[in-house]
N, C-alpha and C positions, 0 to 999 in steps of 0.2 A: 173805358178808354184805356188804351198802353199808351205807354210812351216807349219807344226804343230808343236807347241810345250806346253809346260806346265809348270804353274808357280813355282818355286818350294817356295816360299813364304808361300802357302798349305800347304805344308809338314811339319811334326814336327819327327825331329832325324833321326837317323837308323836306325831304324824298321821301317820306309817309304820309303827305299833306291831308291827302285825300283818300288813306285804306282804313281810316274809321267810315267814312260812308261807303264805301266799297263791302266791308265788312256785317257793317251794320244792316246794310241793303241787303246782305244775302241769309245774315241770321232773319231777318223779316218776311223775307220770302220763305223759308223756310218755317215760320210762326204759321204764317198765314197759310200756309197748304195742310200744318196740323190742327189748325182752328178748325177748317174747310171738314177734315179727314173725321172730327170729331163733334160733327154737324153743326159748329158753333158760328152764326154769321159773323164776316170780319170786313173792313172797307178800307183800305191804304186810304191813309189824309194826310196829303207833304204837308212838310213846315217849312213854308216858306216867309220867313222872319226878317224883320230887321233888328238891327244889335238890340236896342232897348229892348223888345219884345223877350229876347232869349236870355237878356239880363232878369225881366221880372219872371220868368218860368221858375229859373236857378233861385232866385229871391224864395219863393214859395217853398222852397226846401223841396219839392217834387223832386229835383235833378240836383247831384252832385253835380261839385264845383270842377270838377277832371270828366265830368261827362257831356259829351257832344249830342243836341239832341239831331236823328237821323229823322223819326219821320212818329206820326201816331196811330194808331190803330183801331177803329171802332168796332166794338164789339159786342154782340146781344146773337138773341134767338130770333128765326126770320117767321115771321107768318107759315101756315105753309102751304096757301098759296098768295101769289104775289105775281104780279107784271114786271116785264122788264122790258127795257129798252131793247130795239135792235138795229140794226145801220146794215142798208144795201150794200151784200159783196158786190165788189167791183172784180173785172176778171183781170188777171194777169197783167194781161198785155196793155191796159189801161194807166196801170199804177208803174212799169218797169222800163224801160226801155233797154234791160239785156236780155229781155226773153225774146 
């Protein structure tokens, strides 16, 4: 398991409220296509938290006290072979109404 997070030390005021998860989000994306690149299975898991929850993550010493957690990552070796889900495309014209 990762945990990614970001430092908010970077940041300067309020009008940066939100480019630690902007930031964070795109260094993740970026993890995750070189996990992929280096056949390592990876699964994006939000952390979707309430305060307590992210007070005891910080408690655990896991996460610095200037770091914002963005989201976690699981990660292992996949079988090699496996099933996966899959969802009927819909066409176009279905889902849009400016085509």
């Amino acid at each position: 398991m990762l945990i990614v997070t970001s430092n908010l030390n970077y940041f300067d005021g309020p009008s940066e409220k939100n480019q630690a998860f902007i930031d964070g989000g795109l260094f993740a994306m970026s993890l995750l296509y070189a996990l992929h690149f280096k056949e390592i299975g990876a699964i994006p898991l939000n952390w979707s938290y309430v305060k307590s929850q992210d007070q005891e993550l910080h408690k655990l010493n896991e996460v610095k006290p200037n770091e914002k957690v963005i989201m976690f990552i699981g990660v292992g070796y996949p079988p090699s072979k496996f099933r996966v889900a899959a969802s009927k495309r819909r066409k176009s014209k279905e889902i849009s109404f400016l085509l």
